[in-house]
Structure formats: structure tokens, C-alpha cells
N, C-alpha and C positions, 0 to 999 in steps of 0.2 A: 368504767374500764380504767385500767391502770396503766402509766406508762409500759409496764411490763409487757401486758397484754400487746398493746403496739406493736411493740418491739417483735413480740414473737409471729406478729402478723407477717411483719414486713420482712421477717427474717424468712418466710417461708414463702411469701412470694417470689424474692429474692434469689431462693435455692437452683443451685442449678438443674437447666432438662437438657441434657444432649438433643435430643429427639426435638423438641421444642425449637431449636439452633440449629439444627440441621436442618429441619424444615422451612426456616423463615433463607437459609442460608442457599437453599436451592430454588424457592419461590424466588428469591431475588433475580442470582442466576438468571435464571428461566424467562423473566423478563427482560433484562438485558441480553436476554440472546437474542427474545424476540425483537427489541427493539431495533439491534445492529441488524438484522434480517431484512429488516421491514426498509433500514433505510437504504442498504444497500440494494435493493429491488429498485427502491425509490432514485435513485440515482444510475442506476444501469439502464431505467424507461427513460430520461431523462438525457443521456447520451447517446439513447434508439432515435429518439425522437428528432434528436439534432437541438432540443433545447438545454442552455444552461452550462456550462462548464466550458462554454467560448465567451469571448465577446465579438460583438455585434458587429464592429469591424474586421475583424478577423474571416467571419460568416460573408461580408460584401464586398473585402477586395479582390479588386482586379487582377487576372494576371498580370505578372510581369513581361516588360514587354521586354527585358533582356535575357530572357530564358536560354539564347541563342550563346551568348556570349558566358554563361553561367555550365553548359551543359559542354562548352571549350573546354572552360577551366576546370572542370572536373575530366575530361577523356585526358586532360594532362597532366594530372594529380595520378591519375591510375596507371596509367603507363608509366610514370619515375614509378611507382611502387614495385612496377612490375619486371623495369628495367633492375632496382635495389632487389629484388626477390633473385631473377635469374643469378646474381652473382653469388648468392650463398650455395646455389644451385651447381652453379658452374667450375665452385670452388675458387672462384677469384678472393673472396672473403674466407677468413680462417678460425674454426672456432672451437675451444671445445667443449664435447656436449658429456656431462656428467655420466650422464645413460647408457652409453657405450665402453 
């Protein structure tokens, strides 16, 4: 065989197949879909279960024993919000609104 001959070999392996590319290009796909699939399952069992995506401490402590003094300072956070609310309300606050 001749260089020639080579040449024309590998010129014709070479050629392009749509079909060919398309196929290899959805086999891919197709496993990477299943892959993401697979591990999402894998990780939704795994937050069912309570295993994994804490840590250890997290899962062991204690409550707090100031929950008392935590659950104050939030009923006083809510009420200033609610006191700031009444006045846009009451029209003590002035504003205006585009929409209208």
C-alpha cells in the first residue's frame, strides 16, 4: 500500500456522520441525566434518614437553656415592627406610591 491509499483510508473514517454525533451525543446526555438522578435520590434518602448533611454536633446539642430570654427579644422586635407598620397605616408616615 501506498501513502495514498492511507490517506484515503483515514480520509474516510474521518468523514463526517451527523447520525453518528448525534447518537454518541444523546448516549452521553442520557447518562448524565441518569447519573444527576441517581444522586439526587442518593442524597434526598440521606437527609430522610437524618444521615449526612449535618454534623454531629449539630444532631447532639442541647437546648438552650436561654430560649426564655431569646423568645423576649424577639416578641420585642415584632411589636417595634408592628408599631413602624401602624404608622404607614395611620398615615403618620408620608409617601408616595407610584401606582396610584
Amino acid at each position: 500500500m501506498h501513502a495514498k491509499d492511507y490517506l484515503k483510508k483515514i480520509a474516510q473514517v474521518m468523514r463526517p456522520n451527523p447520525e453518528l454525533h448525534w447518537g454518541l451525543l444523546l448516549c452521553i446526555a442520557g447518562i448524565a441525566f441518569c447519573g444527576t438522578v441517581a444522586w439526587n435520590v442518593w442524597a434526598f434518602e440521606m437527609v430522610v434518614r437524618g444521615e449526612g448533611m449535618t454534623t454531629e454536633s449539630a444532631r447532639s446539642a442541647p437546648p438552650e437553656e436561654d430560649s426564655q430570654a431569646r423568645l423576649a427579644a424577639l416578641r420585642a422586635l415584632l411589636e417595634k415592627r408592628a408599631v413602624e407598620e401602624a404608622k404607614y397605616v395611620d398615615g403618620t408616615y408620608s409617601y408616595a406610591d407610584p401606582s396610584q
